[in-house]
C-alpha positions as a Python dict, from the first residue, in 0.01 Angstrom:
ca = {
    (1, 'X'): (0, 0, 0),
    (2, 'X'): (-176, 180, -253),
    (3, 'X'): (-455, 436, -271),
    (4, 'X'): (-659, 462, -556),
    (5, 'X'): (-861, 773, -601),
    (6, 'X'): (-1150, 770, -807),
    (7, 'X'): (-1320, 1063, -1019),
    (8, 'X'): (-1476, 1203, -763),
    (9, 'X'): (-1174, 1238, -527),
    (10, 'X'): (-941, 1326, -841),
    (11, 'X'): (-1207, 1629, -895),
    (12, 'X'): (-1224, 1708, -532),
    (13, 'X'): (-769, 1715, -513),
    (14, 'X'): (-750, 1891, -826),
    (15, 'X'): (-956, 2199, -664),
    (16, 'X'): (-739, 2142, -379),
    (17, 'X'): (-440, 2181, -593),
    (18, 'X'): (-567, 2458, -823),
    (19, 'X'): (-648, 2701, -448),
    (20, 'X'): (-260, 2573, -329),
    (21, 'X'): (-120, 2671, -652),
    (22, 'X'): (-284, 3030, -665),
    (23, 'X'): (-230, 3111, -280),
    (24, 'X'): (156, 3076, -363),
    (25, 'X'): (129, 3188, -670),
    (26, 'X'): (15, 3518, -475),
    (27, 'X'): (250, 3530, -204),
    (28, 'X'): (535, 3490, -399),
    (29, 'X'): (652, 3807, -628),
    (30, 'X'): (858, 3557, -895),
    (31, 'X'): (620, 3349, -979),
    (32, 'X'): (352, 3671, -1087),
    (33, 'X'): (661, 3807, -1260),
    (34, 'X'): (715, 3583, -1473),
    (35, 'X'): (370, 3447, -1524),
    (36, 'X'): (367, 3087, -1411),
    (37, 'X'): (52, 2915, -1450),
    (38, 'X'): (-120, 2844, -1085),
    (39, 'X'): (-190, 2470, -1227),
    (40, 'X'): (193, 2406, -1274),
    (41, 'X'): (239, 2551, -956),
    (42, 'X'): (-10, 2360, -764),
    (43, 'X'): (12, 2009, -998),
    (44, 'X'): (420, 1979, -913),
    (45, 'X'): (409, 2053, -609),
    (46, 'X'): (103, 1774, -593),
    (47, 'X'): (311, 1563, -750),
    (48, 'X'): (644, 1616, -512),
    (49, 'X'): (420, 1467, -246),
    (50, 'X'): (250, 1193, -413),
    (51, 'X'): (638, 1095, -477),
    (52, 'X'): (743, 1160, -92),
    (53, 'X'): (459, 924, -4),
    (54, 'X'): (577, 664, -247),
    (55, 'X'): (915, 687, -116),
    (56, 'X'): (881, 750, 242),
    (57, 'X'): (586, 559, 346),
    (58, 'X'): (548, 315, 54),
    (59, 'X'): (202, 437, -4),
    (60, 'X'): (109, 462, -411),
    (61, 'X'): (-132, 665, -513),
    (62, 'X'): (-326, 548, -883),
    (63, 'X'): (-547, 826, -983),
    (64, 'X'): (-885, 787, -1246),
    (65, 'X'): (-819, 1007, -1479),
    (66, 'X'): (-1145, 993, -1724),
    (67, 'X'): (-1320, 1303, -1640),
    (68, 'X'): (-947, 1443, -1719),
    (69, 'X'): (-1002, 1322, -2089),
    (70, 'X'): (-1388, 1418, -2070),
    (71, 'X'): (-1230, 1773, -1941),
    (72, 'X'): (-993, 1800, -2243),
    (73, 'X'): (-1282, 1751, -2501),
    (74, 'X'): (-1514, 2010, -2327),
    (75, 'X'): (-1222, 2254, -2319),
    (76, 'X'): (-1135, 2251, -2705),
    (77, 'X'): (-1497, 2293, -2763),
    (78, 'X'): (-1481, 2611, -2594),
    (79, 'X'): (-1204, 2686, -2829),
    (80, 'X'): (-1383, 2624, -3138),
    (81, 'X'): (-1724, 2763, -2977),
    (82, 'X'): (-1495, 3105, -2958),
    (83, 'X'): (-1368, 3134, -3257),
    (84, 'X'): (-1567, 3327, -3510),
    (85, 'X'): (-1442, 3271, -3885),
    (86, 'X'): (-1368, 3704, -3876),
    (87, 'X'): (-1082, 3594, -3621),
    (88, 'X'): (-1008, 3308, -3851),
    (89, 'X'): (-925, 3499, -4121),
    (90, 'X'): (-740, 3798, -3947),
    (91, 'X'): (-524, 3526, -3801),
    (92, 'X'): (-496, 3301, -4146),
    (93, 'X'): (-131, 3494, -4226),
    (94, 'X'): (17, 3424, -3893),
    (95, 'X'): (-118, 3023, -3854),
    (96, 'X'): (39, 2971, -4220),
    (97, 'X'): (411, 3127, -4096),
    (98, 'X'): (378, 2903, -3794),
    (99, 'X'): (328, 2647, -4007),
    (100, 'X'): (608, 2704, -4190),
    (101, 'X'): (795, 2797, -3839),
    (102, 'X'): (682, 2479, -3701),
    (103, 'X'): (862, 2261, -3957),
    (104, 'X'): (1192, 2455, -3899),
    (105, 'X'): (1163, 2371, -3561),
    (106, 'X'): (1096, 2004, -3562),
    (107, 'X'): (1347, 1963, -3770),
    (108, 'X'): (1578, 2157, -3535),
    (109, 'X'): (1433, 2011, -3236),
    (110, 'X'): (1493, 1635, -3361),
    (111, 'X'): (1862, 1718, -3452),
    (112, 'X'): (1955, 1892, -3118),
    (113, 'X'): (1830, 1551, -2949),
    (114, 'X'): (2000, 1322, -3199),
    (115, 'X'): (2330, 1521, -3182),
    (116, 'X'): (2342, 1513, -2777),
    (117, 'X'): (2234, 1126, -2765),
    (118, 'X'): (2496, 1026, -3006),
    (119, 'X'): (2752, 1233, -2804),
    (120, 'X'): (2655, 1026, -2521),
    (121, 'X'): (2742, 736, -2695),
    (122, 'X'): (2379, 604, -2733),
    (123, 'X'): (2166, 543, -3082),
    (124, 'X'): (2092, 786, -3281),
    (125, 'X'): (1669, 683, -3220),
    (126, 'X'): (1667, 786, -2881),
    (127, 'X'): (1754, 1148, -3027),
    (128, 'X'): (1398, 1159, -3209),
    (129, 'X'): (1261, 1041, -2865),
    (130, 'X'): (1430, 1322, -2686),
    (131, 'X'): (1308, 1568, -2954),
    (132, 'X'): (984, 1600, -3128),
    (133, 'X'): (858, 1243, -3053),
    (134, 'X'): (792, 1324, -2697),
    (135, 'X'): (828, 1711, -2642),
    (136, 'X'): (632, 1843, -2959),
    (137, 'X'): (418, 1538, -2967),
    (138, 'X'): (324, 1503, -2588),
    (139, 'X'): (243, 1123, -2404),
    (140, 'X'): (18, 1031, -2664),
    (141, 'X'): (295, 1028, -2969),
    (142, 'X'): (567, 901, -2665),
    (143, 'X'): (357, 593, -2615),
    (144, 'X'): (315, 536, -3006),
    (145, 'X'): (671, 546, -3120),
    (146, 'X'): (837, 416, -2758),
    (147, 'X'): (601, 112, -2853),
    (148, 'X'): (735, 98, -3196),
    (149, 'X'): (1094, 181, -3095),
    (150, 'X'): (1112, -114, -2830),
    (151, 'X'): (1015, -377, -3090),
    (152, 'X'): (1316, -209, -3312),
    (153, 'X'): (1596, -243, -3041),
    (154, 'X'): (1561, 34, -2804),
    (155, 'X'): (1423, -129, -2511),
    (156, 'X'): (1393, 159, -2305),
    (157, 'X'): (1249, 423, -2539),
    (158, 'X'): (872, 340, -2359),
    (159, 'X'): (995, 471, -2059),
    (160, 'X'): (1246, 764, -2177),
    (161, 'X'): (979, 854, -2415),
    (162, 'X'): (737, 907, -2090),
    (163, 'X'): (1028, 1045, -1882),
    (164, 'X'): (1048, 1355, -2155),
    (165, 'X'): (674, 1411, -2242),
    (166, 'X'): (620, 1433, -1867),
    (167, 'X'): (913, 1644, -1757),
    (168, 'X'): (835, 1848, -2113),
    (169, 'X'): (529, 1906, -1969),
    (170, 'X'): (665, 2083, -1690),
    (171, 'X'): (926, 2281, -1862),
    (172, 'X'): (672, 2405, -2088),
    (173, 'X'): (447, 2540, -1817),
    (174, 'X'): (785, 2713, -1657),
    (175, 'X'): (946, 2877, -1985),
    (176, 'X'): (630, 3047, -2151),
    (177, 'X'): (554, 3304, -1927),
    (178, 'X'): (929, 3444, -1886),
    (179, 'X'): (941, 3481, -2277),
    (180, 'X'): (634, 3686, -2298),
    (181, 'X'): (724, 3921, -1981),
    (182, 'X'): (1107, 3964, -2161),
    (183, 'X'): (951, 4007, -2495),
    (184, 'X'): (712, 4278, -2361),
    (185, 'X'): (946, 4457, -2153),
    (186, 'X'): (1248, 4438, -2416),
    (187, 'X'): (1025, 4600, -2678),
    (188, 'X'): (826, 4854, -2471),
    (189, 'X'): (427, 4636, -2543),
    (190, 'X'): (354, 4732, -2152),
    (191, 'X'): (319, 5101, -2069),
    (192, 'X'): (291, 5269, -1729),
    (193, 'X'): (-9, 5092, -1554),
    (194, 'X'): (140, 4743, -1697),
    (195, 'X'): (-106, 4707, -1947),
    (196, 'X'): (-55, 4594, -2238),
    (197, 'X'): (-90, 4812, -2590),
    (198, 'X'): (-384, 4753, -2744),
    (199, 'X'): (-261, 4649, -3087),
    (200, 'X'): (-402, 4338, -3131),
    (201, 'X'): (-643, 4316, -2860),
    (202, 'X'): (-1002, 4246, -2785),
    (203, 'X'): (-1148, 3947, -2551),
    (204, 'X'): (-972, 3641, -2428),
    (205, 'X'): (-983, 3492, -2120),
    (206, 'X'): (-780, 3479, -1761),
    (207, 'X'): (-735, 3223, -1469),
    (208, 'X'): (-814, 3514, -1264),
    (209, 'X'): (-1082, 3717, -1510),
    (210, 'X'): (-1397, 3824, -1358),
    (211, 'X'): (-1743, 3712, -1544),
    (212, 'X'): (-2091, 3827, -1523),
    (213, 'X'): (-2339, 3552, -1633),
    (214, 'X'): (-2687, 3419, -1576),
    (215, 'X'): (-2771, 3046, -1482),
    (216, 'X'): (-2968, 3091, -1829),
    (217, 'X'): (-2651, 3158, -2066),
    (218, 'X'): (-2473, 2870, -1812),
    (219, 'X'): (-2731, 2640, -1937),
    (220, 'X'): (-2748, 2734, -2332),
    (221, 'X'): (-2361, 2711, -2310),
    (222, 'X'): (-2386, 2393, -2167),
    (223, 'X'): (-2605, 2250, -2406),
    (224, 'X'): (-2334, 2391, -2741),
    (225, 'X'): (-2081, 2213, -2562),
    (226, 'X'): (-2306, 1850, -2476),
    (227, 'X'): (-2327, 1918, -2857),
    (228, 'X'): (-1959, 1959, -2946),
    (229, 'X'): (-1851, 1680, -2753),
    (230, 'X'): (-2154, 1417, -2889),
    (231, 'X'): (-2150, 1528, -3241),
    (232, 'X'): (-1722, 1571, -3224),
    (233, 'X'): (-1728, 1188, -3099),
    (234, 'X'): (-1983, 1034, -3371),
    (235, 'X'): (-1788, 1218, -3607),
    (236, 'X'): (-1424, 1127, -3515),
    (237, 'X'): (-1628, 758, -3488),
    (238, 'X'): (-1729, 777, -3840),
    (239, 'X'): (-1399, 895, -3935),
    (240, 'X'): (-1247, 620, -3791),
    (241, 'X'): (-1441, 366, -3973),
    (242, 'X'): (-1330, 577, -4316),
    (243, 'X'): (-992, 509, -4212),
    (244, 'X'): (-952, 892, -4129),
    (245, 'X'): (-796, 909, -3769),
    (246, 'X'): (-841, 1218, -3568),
    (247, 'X'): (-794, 1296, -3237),
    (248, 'X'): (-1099, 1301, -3073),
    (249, 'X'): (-1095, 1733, -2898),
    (250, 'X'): (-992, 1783, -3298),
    (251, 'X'): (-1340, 1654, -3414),
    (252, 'X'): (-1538, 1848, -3081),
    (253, 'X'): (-1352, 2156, -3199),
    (254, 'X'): (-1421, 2150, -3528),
    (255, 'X'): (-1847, 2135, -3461),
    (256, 'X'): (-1794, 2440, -3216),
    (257, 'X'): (-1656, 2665, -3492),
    (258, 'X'): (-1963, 2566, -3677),
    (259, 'X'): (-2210, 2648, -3421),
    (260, 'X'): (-2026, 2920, -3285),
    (261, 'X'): (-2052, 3064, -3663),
    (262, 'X'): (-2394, 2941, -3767),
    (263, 'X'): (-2555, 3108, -3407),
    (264, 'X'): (-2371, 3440, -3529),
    (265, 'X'): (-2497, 3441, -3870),
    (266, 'X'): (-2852, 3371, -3751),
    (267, 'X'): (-2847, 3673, -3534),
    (268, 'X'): (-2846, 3474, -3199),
    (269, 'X'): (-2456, 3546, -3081),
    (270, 'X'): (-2342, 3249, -2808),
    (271, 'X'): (-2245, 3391, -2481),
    (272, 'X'): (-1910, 3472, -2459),
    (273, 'X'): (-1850, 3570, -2084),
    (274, 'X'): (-2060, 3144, -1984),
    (275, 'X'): (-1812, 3014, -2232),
    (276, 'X'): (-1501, 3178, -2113),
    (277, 'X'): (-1591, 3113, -1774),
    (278, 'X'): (-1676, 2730, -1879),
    (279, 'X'): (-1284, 2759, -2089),
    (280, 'X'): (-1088, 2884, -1808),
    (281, 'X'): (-1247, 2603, -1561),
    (282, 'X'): (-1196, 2307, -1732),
    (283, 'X'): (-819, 2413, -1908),
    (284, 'X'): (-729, 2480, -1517),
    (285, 'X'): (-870, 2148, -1349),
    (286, 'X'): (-732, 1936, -1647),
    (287, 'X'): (-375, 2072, -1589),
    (288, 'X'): (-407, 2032, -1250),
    (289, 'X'): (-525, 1693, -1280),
    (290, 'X'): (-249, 1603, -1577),
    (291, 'X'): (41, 1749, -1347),
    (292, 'X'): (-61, 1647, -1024),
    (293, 'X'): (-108, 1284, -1103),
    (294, 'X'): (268, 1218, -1260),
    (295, 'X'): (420, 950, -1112),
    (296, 'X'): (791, 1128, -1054),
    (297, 'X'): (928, 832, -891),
    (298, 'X'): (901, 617, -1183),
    (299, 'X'): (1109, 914, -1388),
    (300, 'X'): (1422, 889, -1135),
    (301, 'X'): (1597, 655, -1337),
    (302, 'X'): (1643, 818, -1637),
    (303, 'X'): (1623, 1249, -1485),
    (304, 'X'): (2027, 1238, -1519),
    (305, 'X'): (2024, 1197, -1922),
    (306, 'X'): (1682, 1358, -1955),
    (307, 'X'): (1797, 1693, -1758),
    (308, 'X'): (2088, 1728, -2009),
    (309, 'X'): (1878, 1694, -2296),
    (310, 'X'): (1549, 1877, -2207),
    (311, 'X'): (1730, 2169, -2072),
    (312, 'X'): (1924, 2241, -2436),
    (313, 'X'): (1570, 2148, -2586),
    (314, 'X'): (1458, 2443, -2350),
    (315, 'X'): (1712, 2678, -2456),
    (316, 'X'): (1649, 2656, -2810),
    (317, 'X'): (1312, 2637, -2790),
    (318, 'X'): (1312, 2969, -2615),
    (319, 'X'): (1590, 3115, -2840),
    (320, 'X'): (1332, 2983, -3132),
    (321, 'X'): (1039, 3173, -2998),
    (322, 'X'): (1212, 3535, -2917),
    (323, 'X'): (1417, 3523, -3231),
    (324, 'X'): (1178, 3302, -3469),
    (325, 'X'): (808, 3329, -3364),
    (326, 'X'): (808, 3661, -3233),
    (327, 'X'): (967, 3850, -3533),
    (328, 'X'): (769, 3653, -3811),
    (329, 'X'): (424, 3635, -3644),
    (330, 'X'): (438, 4032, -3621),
    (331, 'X'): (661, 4207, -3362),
    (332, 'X'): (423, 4290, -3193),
    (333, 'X'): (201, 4232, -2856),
    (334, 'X'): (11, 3923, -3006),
    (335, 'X'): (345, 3809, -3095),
    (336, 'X'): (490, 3824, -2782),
    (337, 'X'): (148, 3618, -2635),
    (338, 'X'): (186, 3421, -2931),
    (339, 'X'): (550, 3301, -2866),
    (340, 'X'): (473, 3205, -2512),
    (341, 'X'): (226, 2959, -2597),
    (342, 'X'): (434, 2840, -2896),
    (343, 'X'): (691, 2757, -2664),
    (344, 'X'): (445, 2545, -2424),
    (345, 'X'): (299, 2346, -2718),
    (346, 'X'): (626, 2283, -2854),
    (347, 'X'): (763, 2151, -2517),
    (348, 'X'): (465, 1999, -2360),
    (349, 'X'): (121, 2025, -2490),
    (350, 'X'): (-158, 2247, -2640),
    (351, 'X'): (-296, 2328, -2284),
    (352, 'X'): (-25, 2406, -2140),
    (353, 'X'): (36, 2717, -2422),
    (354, 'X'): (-270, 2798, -2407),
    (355, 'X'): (-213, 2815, -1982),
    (356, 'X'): (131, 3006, -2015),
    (357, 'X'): (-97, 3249, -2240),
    (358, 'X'): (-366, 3264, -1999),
    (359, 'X'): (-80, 3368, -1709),
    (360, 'X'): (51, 3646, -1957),
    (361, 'X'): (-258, 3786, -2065),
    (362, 'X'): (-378, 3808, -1720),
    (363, 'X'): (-136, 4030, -1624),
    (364, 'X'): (-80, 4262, -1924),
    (365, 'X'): (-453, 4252, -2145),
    (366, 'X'): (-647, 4077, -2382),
    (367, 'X'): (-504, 3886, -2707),
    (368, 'X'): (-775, 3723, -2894),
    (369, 'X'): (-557, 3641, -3197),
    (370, 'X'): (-365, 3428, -2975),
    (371, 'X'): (-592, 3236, -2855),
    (372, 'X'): (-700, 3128, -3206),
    (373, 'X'): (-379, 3064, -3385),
    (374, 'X'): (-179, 2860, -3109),
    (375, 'X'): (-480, 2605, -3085),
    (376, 'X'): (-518, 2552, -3410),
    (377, 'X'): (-119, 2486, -3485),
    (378, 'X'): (-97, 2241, -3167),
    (379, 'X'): (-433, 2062, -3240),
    (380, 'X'): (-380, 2044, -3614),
    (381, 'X'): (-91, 2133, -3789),
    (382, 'X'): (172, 1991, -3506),
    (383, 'X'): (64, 1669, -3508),
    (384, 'X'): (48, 1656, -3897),
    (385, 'X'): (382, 1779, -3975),
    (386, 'X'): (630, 1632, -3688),
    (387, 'X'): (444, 1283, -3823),
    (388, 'X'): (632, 1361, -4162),
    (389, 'X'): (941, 1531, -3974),
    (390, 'X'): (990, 1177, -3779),
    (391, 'X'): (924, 943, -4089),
    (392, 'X'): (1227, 1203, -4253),
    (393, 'X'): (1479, 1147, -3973),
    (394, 'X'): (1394, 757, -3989),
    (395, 'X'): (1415, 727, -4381),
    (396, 'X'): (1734, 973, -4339),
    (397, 'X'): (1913, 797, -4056),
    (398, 'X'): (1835, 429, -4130),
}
């Protein structure tokens, strides 16, 4: 038997999943400790059931998941619609060292997975799938290279590829917000009232921030973002047909930071509470949605080899962050903010840092910088350099 829910009914669980994962977020103490998104929360323990279901009662449950993509283009124009080119520049220093950061830890994160898999006794390729093909890159870059891997000899890289972006995606949500709360508490960022210094610090926004705004600015932020996400898609169309390919929220992103920067010039600021309120929405429904909707019983097959793997991927990634990300992007609060959502991007995806930072600045204050720099590395410079890290390790190990 199988259920298929439609958009309406995915919209309708996935505010049913958001409320379960922020009543237990709030009942138990560990989970506020160490600043676990209520999304991941609520979207595995969605996803525990939909299993149960599948393996109890033989009942499958297909979800729609196009406002999920619609979601995802809406929330990066938030992104761009918040950052002012001020913020740009104040943050240029640190998005250049995680640049260079980032290409250390490809590379790092490719050879920890082709190490293990060959000490397993399997080919070296399933390494790259187990490292930066699947963890940095997310489902999108798993599908891509699984495809191309298959046709090469590794039948089961598809599904192993799927098996790591999706349990990635998990780990990521899980790891971030315990590296921020050690990194704050280990270098004294918090003081008494568990608020954070402010060093770095000005607006950013909260799962659980309070806003103050009018239908009016609801509307006029409304209509930037109808604009981000019809101009983004023309222009990632005629992109496309220039041979330039671009994801599509890169494009939507890229026309917010031009309005958001034009309206400021011309005197008439955007609203910054409507869009914030309009950011943390949609970044919380389309992790809900994302999470809730993995099929786990399709993953049991390969969790045994996976596991191994992900969890060393884990450690260094979180080794990489405290010792790497947080000393070169400053020392400092932002830093600390900074790491966290390094750590989700590099494990799962974009949203998911930007969630673990959400959870972290929720709890201890406000880190604009963040919020700029991690977006921009996992929307632009991620993709671009593990393409050239994976075409190394394939020239290199061929």
């Amino acid at each position: 038997m199988t259920i298929e829910l439609d958009t309406v009914r995915v919209l309708l669980l996935s505010i049913v999943v958001l409320w379960l994962g922020s009543t237990i977020t709030s009942h138990i103490g560990l989970l506020r400790r160490f600043s676990i998104p209520i999304a991941v929360t609520g979207g595995i323990l969605c996803s525990v059931v939909v299993a149960l279901l599948a393996v109890v009662a033989q009942i499958r449950v297909d979800f729609d998941l196009g406002l999920r993509d619609l979601l995802l283009l809406v929330f990066f124009s938030t992104i761009g619609l918040s950052a002012k080119f001020k913020l740009l520049k104040e943050g240029g220093r640190t998005l250049a060292m995680l640049g260079v950061l980032t290409l250390l830890f490809l590379v790092i994160q490719n050879a920890v997975g082709v190490l293990l898999v060959t000490i397993m006794g399997e080919h070296w390729g399933y390494g790259l799938i187990g490292g930066s093909v699947s963890l940095a890159g997310g489902h999108g870059t798993a599908i891509t290279w699984g495809a191309i891997a298959s046709e090469a000899g590794l039948p089961s890289a598809a599904s192993i590829g799927l098996a790591f972006a999706t349990f990635g995606l998990i780990c990521g949500g899980i790891v971030g917000g315990p590296i921020a709360n050690y990194l704050i508490r280990r270098h004294g960022l918090a003081n008494q009232k568990g608020q954070s210094t402010p060093t770095q610090g000005t607006r950013t926004v909260s799962s659980e921030e309070s806003f103050s705004v009018t239908s009016r600015q609801v509307i006029r932020t409304l209509l930037m973002l109808a604009i981000c996400v019809g101009a983004g898609a023309e222009l990632n169309q005629w992109l496309s047909a220039e041979s330039v390919v671009l994801p599509g929220f890169l494009t939507s992103m890229g026309i917010g930071i031009l309005l958001s920067n034009a309206a400021e010039f011309s005197g008439h600021p955007l609203d910054v509470e409507a869009i914030d309120l309009v950011n943390s929405v949609t970044l919380q429904l389309f992790l809900a949605m994302s999470l809730m909707s993995m099929q786990l019983t399709q993953l049991v097959s390969a969790v045994g080899p996976v596991f191994l793997v992900l969890t060393a991927q884990a450690a260094v990634a979180t080794a990489f962050a405290i010792l790497f990300v947080y000393r070169f992007c400053g020392g400092d609060y932002a830093a600390a903010v900074i790491s966290a959502g390094y750590a989700g991007l590099c494990l799962g995806a974009t949203p998911v840092g930007i969630a673990n930072m959400n959870a972290v600045t929720s709890r201890f204050g406000p880190c604009p910088k963040a919020f700029v720099v991690v977006p921009l590395v996992g929307a632009f410079l991620l993709d671009i350099i593990n393409a050239f890290v994976i075409q190394f390790y394939i020239r290199m190990m061929a």
